[in-house]
PyMOL Python script that loads the backbone (N, CA, C, O; Angstrom):
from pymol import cmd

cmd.read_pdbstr("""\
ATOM      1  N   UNK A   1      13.655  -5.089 -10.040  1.00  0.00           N
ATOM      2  CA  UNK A   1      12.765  -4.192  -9.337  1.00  0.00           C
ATOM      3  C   UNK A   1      13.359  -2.783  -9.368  1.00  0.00           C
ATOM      4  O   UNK A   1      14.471  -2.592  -8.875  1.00  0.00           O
ATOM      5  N   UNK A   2      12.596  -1.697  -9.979  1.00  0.00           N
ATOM      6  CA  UNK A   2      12.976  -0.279  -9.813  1.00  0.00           C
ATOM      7  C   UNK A   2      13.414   0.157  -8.516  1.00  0.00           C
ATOM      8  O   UNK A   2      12.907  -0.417  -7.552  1.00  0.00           O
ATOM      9  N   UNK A   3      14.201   1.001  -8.322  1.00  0.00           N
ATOM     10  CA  UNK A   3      14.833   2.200  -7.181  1.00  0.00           C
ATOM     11  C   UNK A   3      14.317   2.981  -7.120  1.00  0.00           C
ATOM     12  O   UNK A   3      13.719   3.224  -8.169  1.00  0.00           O
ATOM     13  N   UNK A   4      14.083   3.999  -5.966  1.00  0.00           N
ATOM     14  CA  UNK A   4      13.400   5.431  -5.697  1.00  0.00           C
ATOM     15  C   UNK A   4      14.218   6.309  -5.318  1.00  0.00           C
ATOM     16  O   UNK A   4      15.029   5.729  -4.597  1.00  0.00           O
ATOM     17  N   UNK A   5      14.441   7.273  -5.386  1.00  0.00           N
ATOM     18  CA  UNK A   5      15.273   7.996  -4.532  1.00  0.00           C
ATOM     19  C   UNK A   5      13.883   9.257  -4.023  1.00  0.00           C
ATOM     20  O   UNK A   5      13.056   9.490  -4.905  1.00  0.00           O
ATOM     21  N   UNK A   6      13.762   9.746  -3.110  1.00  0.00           N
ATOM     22  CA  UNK A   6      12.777   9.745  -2.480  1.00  0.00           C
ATOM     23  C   UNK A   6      12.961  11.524  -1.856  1.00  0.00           C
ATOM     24  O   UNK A   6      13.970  11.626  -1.158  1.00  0.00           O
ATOM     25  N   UNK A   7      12.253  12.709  -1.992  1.00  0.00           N
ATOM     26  CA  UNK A   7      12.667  14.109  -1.081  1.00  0.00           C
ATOM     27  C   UNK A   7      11.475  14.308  -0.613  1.00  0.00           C
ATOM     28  O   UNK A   7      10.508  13.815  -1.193  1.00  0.00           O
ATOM     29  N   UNK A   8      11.317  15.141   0.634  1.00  0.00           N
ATOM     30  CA  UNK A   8      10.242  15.929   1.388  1.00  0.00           C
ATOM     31  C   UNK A   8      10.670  17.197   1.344  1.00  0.00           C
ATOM     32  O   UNK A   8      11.822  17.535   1.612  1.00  0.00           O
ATOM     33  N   UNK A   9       9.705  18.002   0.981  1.00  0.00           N
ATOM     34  CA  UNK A   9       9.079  19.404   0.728  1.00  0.00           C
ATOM     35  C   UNK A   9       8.200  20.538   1.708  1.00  0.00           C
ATOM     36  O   UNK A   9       7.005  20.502   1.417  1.00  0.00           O
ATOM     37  N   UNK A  10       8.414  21.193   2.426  1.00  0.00           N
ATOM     38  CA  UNK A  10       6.995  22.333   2.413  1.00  0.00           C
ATOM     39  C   UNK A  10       6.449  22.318   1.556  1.00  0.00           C
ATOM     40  O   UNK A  10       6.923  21.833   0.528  1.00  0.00           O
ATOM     41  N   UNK A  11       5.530  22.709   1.594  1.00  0.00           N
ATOM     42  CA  UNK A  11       4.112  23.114   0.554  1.00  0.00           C
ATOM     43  C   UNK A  11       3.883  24.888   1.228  1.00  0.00           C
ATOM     44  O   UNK A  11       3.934  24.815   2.456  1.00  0.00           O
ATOM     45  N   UNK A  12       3.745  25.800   0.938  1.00  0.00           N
ATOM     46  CA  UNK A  12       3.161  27.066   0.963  1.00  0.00           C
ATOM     47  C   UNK A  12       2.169  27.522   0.124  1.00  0.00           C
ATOM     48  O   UNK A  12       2.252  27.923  -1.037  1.00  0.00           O
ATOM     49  N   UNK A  13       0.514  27.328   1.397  1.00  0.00           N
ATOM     50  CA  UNK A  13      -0.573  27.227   0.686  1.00  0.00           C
ATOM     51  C   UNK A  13      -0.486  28.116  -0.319  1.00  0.00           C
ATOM     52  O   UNK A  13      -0.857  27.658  -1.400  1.00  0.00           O
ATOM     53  N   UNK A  14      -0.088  29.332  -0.328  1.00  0.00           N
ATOM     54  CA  UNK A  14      -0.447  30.735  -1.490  1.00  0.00           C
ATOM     55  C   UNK A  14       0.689  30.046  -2.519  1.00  0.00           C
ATOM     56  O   UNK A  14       0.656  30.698  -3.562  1.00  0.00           O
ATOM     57  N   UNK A  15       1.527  29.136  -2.597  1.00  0.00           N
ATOM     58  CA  UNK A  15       2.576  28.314  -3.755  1.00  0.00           C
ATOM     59  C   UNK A  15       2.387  27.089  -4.400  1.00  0.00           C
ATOM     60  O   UNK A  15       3.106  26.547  -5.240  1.00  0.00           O
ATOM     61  N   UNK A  16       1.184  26.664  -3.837  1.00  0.00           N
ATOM     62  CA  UNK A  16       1.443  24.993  -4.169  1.00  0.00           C
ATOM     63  C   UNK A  16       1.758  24.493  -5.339  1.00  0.00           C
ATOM     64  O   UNK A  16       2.688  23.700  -5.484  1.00  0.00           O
ATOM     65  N   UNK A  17       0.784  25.036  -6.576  1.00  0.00           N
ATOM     66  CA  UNK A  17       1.391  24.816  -7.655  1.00  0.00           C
ATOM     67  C   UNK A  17       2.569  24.803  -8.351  1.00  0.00           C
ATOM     68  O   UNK A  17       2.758  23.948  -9.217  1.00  0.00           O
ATOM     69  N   UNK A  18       3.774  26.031  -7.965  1.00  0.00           N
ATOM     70  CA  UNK A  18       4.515  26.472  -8.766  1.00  0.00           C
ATOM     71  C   UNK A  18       5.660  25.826  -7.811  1.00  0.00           C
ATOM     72  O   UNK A  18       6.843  26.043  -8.076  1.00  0.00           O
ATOM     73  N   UNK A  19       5.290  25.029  -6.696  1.00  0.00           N
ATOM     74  CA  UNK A  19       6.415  24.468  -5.928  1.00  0.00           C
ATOM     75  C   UNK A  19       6.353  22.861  -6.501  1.00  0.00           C
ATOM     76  O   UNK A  19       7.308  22.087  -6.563  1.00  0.00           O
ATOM     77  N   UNK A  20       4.957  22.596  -6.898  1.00  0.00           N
ATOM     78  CA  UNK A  20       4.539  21.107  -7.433  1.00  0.00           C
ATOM     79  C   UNK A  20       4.991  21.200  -9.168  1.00  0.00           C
ATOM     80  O   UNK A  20       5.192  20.180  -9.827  1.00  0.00           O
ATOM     81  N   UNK A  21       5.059  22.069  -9.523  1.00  0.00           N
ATOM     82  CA  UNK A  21       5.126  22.006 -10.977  1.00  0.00           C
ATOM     83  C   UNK A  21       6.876  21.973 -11.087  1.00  0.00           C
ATOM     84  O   UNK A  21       7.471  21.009 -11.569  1.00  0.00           O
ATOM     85  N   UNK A  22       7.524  23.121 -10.587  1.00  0.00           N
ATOM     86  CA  UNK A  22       9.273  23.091 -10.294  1.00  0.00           C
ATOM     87  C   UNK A  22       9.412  21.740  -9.841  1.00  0.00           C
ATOM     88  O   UNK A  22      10.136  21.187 -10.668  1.00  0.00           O
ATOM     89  N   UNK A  23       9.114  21.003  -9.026  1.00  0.00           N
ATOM     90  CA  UNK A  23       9.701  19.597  -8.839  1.00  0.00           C
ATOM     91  C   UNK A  23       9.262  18.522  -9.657  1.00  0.00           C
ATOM     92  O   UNK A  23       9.959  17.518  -9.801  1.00  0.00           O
ATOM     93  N   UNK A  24       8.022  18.679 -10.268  1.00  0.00           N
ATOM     94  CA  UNK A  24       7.900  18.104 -11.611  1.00  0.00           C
ATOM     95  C   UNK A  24       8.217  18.053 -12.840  1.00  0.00           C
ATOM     96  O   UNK A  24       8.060  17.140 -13.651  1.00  0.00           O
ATOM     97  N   UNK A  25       8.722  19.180 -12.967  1.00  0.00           N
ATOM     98  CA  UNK A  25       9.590  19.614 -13.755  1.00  0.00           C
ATOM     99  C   UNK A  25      11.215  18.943 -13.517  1.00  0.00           C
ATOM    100  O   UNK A  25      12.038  19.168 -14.404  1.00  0.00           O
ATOM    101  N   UNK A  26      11.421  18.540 -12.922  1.00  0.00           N
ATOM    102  CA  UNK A  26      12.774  17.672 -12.395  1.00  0.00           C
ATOM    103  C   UNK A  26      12.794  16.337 -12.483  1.00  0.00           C
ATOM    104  O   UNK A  26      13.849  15.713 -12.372  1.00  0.00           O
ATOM    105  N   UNK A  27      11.353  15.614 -12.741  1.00  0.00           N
ATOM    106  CA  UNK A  27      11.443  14.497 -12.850  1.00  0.00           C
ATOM    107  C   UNK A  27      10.569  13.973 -11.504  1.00  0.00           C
ATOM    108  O   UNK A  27       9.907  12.950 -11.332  1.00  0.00           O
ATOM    109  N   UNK A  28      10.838  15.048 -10.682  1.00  0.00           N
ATOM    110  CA  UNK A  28       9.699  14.087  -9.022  1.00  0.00           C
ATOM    111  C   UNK A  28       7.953  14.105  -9.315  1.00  0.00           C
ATOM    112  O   UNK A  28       7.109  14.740  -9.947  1.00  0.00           O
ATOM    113  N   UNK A  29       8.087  12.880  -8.332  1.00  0.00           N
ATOM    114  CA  UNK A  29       6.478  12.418  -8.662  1.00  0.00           C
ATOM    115  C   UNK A  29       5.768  13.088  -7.602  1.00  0.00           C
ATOM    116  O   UNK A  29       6.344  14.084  -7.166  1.00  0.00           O
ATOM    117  N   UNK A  30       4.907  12.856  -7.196  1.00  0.00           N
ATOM    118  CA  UNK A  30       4.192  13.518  -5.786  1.00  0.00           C
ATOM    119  C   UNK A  30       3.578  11.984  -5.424  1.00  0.00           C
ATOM    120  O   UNK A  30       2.779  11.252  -6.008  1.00  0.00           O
ATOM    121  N   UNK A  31       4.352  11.864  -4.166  1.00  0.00           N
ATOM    122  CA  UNK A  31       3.097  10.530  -3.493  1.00  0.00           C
ATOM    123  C   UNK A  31       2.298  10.785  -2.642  1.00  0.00           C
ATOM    124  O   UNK A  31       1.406  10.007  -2.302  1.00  0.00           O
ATOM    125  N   UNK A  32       2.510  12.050  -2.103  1.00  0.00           N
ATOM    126  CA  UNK A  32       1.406  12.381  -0.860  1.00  0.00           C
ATOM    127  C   UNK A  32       1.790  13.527  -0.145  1.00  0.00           C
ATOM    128  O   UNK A  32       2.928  13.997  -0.152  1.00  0.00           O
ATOM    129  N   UNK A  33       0.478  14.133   0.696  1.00  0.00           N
ATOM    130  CA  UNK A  33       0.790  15.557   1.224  1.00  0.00           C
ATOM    131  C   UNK A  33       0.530  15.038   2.418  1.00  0.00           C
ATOM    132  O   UNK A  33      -0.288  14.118   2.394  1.00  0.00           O
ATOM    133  N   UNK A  34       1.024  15.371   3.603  1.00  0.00           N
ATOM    134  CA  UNK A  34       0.494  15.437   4.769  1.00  0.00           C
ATOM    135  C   UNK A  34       0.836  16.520   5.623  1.00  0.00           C
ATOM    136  O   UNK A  34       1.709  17.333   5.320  1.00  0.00           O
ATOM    137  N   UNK A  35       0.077  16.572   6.851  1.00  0.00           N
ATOM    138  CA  UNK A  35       0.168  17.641   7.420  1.00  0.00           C
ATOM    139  C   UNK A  35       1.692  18.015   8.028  1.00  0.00           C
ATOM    140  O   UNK A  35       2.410  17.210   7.435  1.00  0.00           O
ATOM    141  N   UNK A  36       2.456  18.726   8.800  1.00  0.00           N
ATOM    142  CA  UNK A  36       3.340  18.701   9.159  1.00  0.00           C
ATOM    143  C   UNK A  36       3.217  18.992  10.490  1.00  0.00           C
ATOM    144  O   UNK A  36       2.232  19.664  10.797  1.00  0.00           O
ATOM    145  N   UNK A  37       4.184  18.558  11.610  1.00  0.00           N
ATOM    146  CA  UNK A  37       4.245  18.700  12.842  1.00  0.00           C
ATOM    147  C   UNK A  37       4.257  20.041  13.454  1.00  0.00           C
ATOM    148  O   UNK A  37       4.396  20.146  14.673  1.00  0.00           O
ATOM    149  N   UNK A  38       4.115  21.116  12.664  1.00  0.00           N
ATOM    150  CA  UNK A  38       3.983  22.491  12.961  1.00  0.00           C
ATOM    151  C   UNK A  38       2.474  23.044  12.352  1.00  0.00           C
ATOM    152  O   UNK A  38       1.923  24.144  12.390  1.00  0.00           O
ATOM    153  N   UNK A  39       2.082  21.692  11.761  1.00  0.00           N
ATOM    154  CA  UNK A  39       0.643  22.742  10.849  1.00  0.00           C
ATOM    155  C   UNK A  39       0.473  22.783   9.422  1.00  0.00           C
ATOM    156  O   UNK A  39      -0.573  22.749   8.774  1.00  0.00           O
ATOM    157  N   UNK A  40       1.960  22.880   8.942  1.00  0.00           N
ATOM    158  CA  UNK A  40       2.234  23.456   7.653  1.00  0.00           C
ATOM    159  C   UNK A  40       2.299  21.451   6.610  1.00  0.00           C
ATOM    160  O   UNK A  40       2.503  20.283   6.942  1.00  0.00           O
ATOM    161  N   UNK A  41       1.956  22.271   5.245  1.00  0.00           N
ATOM    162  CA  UNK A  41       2.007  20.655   4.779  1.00  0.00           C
ATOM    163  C   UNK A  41       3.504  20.598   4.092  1.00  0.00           C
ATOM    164  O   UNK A  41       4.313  21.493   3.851  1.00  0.00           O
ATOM    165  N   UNK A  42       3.537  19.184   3.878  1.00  0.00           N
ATOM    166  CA  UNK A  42       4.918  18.847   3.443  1.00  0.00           C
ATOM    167  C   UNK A  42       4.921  18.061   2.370  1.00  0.00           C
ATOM    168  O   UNK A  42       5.069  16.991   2.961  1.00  0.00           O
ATOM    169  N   UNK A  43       4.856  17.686   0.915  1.00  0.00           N
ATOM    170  CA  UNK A  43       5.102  16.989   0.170  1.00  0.00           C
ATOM    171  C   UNK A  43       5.712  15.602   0.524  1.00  0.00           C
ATOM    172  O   UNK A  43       6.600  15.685   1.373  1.00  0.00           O
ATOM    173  N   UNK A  44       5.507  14.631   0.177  1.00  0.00           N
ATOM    174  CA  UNK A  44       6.662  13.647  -0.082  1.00  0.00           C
ATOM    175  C   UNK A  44       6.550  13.260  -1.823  1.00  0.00           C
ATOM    176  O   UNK A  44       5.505  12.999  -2.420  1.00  0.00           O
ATOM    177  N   UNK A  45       7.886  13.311  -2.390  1.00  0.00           N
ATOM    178  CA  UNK A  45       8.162  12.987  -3.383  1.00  0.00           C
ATOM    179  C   UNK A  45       8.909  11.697  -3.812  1.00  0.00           C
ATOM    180  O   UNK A  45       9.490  10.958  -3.018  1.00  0.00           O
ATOM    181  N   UNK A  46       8.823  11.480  -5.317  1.00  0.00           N
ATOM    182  CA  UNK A  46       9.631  10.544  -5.628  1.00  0.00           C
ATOM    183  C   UNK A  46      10.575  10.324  -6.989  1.00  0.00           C
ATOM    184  O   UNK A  46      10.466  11.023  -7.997  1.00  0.00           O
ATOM    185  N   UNK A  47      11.190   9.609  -6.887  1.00  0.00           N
ATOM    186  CA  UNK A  47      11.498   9.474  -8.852  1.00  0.00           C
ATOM    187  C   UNK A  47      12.368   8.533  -8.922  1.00  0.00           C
ATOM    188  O   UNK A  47      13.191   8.518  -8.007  1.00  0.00           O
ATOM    189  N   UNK A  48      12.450   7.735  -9.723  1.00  0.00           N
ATOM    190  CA  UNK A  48      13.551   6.882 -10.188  1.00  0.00           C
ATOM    191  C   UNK A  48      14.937   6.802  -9.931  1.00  0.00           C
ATOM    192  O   UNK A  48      15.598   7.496 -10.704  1.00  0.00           O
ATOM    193  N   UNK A  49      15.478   6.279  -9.228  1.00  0.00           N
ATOM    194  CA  UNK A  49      16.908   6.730  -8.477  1.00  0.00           C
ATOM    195  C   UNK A  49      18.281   6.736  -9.607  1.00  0.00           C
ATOM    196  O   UNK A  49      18.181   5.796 -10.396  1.00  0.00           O
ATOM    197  N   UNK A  50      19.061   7.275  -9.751  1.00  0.00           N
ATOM    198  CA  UNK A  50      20.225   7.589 -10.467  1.00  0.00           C
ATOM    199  C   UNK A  50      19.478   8.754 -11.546  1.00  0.00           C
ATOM    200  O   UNK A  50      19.535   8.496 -12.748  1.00  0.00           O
ATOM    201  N   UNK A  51      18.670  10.237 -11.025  1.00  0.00           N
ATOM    202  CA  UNK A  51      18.375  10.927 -11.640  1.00  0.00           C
ATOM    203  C   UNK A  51      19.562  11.898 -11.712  1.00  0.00           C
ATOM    204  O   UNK A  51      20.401  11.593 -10.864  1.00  0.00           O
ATOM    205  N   UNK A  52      19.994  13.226 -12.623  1.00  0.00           N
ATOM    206  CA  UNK A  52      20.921  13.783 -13.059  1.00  0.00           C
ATOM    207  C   UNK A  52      21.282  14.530 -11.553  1.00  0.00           C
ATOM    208  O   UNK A  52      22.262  14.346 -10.831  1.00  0.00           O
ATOM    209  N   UNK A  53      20.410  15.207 -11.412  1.00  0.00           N
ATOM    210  CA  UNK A  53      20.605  15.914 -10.007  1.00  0.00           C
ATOM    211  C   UNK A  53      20.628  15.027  -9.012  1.00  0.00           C
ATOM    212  O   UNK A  53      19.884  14.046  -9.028  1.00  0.00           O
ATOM    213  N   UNK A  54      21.486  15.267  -8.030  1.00  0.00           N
ATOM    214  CA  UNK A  54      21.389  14.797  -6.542  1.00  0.00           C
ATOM    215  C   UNK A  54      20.145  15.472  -5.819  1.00  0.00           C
ATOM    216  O   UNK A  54      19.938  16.685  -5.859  1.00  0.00           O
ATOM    217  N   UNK A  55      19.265  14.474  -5.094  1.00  0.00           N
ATOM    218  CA  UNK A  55      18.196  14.942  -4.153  1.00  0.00           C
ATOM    219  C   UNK A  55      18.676  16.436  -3.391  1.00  0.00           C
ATOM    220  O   UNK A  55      17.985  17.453  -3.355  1.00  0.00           O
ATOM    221  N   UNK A  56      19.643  16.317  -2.975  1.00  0.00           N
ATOM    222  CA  UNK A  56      20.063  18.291  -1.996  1.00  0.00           C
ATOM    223  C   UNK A  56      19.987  19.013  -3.013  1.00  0.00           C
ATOM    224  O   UNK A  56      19.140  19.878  -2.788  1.00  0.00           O
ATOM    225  N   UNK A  57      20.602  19.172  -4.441  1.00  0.00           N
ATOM    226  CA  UNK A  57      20.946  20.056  -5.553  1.00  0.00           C
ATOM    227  C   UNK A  57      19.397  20.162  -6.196  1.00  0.00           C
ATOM    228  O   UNK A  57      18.944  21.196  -6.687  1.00  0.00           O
ATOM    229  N   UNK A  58      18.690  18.914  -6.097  1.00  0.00           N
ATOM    230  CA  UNK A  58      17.108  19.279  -6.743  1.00  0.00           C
ATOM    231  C   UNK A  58      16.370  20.103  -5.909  1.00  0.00           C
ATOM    232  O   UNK A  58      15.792  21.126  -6.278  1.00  0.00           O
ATOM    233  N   UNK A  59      16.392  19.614  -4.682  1.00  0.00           N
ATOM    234  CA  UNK A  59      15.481  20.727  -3.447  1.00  0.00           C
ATOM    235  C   UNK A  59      15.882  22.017  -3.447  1.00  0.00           C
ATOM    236  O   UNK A  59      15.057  22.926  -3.545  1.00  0.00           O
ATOM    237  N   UNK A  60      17.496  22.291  -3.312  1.00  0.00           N
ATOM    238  CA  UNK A  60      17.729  23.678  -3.795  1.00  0.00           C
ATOM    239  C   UNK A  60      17.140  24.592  -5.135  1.00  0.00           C
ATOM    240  O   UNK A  60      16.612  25.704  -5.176  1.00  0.00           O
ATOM    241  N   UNK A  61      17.391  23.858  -5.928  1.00  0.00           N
ATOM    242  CA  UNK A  61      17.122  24.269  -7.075  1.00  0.00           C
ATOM    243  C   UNK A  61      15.772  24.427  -7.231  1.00  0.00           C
ATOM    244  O   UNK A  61      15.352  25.440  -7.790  1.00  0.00           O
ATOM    245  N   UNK A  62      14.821  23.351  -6.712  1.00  0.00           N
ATOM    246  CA  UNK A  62      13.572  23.506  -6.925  1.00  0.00           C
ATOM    247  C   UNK A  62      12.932  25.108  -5.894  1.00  0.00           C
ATOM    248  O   UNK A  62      12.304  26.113  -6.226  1.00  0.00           O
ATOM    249  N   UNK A  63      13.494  24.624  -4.617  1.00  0.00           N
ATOM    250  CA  UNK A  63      12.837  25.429  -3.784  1.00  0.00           C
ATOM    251  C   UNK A  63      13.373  27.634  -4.654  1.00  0.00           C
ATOM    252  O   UNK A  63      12.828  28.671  -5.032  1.00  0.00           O
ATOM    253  N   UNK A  64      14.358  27.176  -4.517  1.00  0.00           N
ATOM    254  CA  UNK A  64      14.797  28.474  -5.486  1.00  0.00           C
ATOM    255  C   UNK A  64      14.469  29.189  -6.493  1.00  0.00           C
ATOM    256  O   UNK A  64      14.547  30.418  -6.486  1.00  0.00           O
ATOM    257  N   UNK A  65      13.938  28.280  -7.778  1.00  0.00           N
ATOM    258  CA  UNK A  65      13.168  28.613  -8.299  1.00  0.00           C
ATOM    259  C   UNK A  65      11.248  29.062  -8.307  1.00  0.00           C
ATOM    260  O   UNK A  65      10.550  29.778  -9.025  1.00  0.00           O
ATOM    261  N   UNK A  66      11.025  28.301  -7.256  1.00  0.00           N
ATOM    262  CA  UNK A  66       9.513  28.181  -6.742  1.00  0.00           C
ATOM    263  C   UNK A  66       9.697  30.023  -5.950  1.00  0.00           C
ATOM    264  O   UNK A  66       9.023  30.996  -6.287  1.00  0.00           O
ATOM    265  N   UNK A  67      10.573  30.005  -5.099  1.00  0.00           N
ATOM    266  CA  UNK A  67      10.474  31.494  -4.431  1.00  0.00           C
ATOM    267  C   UNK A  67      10.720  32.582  -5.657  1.00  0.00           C
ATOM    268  O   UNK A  67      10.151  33.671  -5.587  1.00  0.00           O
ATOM    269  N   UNK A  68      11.342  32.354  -6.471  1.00  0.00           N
ATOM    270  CA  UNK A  68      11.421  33.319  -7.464  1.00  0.00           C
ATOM    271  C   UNK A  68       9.859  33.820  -8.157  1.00  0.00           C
ATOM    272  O   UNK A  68       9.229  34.874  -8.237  1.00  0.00           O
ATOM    273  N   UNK A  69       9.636  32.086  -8.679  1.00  0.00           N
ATOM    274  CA  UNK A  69       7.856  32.385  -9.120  1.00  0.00           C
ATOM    275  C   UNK A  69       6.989  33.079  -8.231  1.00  0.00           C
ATOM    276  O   UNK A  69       6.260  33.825  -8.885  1.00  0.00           O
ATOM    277  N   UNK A  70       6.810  33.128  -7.244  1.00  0.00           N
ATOM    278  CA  UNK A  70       6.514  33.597  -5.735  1.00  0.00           C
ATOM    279  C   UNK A  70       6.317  35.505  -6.157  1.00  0.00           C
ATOM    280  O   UNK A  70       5.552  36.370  -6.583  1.00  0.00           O
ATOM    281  N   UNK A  71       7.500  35.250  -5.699  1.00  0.00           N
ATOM    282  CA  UNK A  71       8.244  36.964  -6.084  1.00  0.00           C
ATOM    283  C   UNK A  71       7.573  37.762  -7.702  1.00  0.00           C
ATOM    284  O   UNK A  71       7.206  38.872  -8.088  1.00  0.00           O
ATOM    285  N   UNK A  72       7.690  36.670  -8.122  1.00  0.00           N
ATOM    286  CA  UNK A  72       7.474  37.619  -9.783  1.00  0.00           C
ATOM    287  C   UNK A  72       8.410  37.510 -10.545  1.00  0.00           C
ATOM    288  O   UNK A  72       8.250  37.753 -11.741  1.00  0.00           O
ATOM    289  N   UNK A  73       9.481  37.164 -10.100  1.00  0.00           N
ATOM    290  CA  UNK A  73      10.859  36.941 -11.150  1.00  0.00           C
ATOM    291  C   UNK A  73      10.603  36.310 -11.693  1.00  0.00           C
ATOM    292  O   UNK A  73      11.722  36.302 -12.207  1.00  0.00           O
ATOM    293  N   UNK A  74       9.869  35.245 -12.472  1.00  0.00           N
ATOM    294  CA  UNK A  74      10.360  34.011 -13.228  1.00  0.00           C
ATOM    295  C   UNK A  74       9.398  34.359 -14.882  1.00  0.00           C
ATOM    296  O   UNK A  74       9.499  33.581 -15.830  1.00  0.00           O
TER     297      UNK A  74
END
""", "prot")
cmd.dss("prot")
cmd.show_as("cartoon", "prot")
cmd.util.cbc("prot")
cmd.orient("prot")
């Protein structure tokens, strides 16, 4: 039976794409959006567990790059 290793996300309505595409780009799946306890939505993700990156080093990386696209840098 396969492994998951499993991250949760913000979503920033004016980002969604380029925050969904950066973590797809990593290998994460999207299993579902839901709302978040403040309002705001939150991703839950997934992917096959023993991926190259560690789950903290992908969220960084992802979220880092997503604010860059944001900005205009990328």
């Amino acid at each position: 039976m396969p492994t998951w290793e499993y991250v949760t996300t913000p979503l920033l309505i004016h980002n969604t794409a380029a925050i969904l595409n950066t973590w797809g780009s990593k290998g994460w799946e999207l299993v579902q959006v839901v709302q978040g306890p403040e309002g705001g939505l939150v991703a839950y993700l997934k992917r096959p567990a023993g991926g190259t990156d560690s789950s903290a080093q992908a969220g960084l990386a992802a979220a880092a790059q997503a604010a860059q696209k944001f900005e205009g840098n990328a």
